[in-house]
C-alpha positions in Angstrom: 59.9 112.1 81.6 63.7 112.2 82.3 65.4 111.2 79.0 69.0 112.6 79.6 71.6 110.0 79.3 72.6 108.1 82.7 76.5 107.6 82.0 79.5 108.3 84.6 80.2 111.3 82.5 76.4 112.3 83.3 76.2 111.1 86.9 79.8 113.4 87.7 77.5 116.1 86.2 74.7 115.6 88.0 77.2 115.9 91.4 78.4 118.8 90.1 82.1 117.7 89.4 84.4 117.8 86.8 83.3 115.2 84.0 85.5 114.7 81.3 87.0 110.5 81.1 90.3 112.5 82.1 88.8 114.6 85.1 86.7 111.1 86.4 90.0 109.1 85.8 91.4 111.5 88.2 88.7 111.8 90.7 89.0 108.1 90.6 92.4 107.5 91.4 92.0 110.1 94.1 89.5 108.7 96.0 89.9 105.5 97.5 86.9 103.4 99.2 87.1 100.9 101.9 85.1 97.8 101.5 83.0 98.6 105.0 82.3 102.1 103.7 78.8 103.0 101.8 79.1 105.0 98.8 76.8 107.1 99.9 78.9 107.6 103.5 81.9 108.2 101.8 83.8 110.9 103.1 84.8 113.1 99.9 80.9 113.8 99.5 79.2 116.7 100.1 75.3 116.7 101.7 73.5 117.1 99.0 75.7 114.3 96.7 75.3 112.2 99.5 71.7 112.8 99.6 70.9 112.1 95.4 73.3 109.2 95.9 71.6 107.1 98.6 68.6 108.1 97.1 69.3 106.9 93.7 70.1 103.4 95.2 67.1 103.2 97.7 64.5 103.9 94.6 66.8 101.6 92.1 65.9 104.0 89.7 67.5 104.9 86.0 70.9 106.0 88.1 71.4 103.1 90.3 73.4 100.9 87.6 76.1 103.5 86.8 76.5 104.3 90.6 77.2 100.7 90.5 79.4 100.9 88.6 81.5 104.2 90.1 81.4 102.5 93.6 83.3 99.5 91.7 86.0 102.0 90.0 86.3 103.5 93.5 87.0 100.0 94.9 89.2 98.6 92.6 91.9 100.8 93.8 
């Protein structure tokens, strides 16, 4: 049973990015979305972060709510 923690500072680690507030405030401010884009198609993503993201939201598992919540950060540019 997966028991970490499911946080933005978590999910940055899971992508393998920097994941202090400071570092995701950055990475934030950085990276822009467009409303027509996907999260999952955006294009600062590599493969496999693309891959655990769009997976993630098809199964609506334990991650889905705080992508949720990056994809509105990214949008509220």
């Amino acid at each position: 049973m997966d028991t970490t923690k499911h946080d933005i500072n978590t999910l940055f680690k899971q992508l393998g990015l920097p994941s202090s507030e400071t570092e995701i405030d950055t990475f934030i401010t950085a990276h822009s979305l467009p409303a027509t884009t996907l999260l999952q198609d955006a294009p600062f993503w590599d493969q496999a972060q693309q891959h655990f993201i769009a997976e993630s939201l098809a199964e609506d598992g334990d991650w889905s709510e705080v992508i949720d919540e990056l994809d509105v950060r990214l949008r509220q540019q």
